[in-house]
C-alpha positions in Angstrom: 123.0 110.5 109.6 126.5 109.3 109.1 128.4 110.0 105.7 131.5 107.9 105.5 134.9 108.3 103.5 137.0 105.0 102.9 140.6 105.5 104.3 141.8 104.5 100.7 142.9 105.1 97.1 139.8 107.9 96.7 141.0 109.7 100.2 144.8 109.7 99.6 143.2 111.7 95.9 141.2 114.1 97.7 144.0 115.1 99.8 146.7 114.5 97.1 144.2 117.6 95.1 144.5 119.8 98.3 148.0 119.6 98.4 148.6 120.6 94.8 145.6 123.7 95.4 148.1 124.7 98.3 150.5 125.1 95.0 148.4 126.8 92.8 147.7 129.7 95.1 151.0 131.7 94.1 151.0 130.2 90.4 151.4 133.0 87.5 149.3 135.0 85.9 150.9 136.1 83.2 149.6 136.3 79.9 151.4 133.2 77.6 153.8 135.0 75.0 152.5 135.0 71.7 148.9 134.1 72.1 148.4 137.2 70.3 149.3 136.0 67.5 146.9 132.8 67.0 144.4 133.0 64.3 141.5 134.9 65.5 139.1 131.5 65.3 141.9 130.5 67.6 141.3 133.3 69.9 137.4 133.0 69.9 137.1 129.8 70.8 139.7 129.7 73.6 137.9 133.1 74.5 134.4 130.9 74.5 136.0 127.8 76.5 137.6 130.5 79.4 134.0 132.1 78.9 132.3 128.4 79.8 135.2 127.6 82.8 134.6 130.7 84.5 130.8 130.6 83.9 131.0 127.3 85.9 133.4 127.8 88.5 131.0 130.9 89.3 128.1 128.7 89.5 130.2 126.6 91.6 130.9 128.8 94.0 127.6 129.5 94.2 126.2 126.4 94.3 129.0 124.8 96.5 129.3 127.0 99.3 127.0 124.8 101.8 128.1 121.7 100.8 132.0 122.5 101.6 131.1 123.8 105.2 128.7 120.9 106.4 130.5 118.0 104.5 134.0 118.4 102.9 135.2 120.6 106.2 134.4 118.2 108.7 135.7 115.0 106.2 139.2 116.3 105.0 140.1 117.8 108.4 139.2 114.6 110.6 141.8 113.4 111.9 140.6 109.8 113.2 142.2 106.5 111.3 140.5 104.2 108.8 137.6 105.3 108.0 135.7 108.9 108.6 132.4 109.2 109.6 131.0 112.8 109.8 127.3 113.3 110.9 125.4 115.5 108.9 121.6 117.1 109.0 119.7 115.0 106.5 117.5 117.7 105.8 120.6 120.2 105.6 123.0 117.8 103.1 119.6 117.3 100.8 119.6 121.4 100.4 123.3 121.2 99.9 123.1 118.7 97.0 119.9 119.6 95.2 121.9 123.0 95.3 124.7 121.3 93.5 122.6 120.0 90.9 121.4 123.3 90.0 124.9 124.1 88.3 123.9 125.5 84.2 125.1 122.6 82.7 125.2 123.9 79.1 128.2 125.9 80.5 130.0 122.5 81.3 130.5 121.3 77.5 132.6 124.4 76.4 134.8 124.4 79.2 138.1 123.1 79.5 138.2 119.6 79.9 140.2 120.1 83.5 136.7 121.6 84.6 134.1 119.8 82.5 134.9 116.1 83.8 135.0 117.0 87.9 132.0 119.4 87.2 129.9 116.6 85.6 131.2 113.9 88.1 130.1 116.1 91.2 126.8 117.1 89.9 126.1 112.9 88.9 127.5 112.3 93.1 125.0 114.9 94.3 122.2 113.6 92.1 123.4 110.2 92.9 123.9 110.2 96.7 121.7 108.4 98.7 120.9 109.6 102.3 121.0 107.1 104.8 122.7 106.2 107.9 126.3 105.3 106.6 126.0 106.7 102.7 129.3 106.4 101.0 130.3 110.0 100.2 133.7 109.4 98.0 132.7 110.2 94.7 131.2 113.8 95.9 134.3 114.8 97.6 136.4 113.4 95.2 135.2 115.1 92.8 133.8 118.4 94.8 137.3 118.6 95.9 138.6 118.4 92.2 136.4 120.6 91.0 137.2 123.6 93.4 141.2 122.7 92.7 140.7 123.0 89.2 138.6 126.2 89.5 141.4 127.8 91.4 143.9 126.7 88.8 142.2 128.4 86.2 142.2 131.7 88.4 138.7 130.5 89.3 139.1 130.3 93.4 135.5 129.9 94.8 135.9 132.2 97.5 134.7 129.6 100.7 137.7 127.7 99.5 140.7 127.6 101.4 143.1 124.6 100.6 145.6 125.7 103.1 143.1 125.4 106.2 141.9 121.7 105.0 145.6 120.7 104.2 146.2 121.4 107.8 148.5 124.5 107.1 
C-alpha cells in the first residue's frame, strides 16, 4: 500500500515543526522567576495542567513509537519531488494507528493547549485514516509531527524522536 504526502502547504508545516524541534533541543530549563509567588490555586492548577502534558506526551511516546519508524521516517526524509509515496505493511500501519488511538484521552483536556489540539488532531487522523492503495496521510503527520515537537518543548522528548536526523542534520 502506498501512503502519500502532498508536496504543499501541510508538507512545508511538517518540516517547518522539525526545524523549530531542532531549536528546542538546547532551550532552557530554568525555573521562571517568581512563580513562587503565584497564589497557590495558581500553582495547583498549572501543577495539574504540567501533570496532564506530561501524562500525554508519555502515552505518546508510548503509543507513537511504531508509527514514527514505519511512516513519518520514511515520509519526512524522502527526498523525491512533488509528491511522496512511501509503501507501508497494511497490516503493520493498522497496529501502528489503533496503537495511537489508545492514548488516555481524559489526560488531553487538562493539558496545555500547545499539546491538547495536536494530541486530539492525531488521534482523530489515526482513527480517521483509511488504508488503501494511495491514502492521503497529511493530517497524521502533520499533526504526529506537531505533537512530538510540542512534547519536546514542554521537556516532554519521546525518546524515538530525533528532529535532527529527519531535518537532515
Amino acid at each position: 500500500m502506498n501512503v502519500t504526502i502532498g508536496s504543499g502547504r501541510a508538507s512545508r508545516i511538517a518540516i517547518a515543526f522539525l526545524l523549530i524541534a531542532t531549536t528546542v533541543a538546547g532551550c532552557s530549563t530554568a525555573p521562571i522567576v517568581g512563580a513562587a509567588s503565584a497564589a497557590p490555586q495558581a500553582l495547583a492548577e498549572m501543577r495539574t495542567e504540567a501533570d496532564a502534558t506530561r501524562s500525554v506526551c508519555f502515552d505518546f511516546e508510548a503509543h507513537g513509537g511504531a508509527l514514527y519508524q514505519m511512516f513519518v521516517v520514511p515520509m519526512l526524509t524522502s527526498k523525491r519531488p512533488g509528491y511522496q509515496s512511501v509503501t507501508v505493511d497494511v497490516v503493520q500501519m493498522r497496529r501502528a494507528t489503533d496503537s495511537l488511538t489508545q492514548m488516555t484521552k481524559a489526560n488531553f483536556e487538562k493539558a496545555s493547549d500547545a499539546v491538547r489540539d495536536p494530541a486530539e488532531r492525531t488521534v482523530a487522523a489515526a482513527m480517521s485514516l483509511g488504508l488503501y492503495d494511495h491514502s492521503e496521510g497529511t493530517a497524521l503527520l502533520t499533526a504526529f509531527t506537531e505533537l512530538a515537537v510540542e512534547c519536546t518543548k514542554a521537556q516532554h522528548k519521546p525518546s524515538w524522536f530525533e528532529p535532527a536526523a529527519l531535518a537532515g542534520q
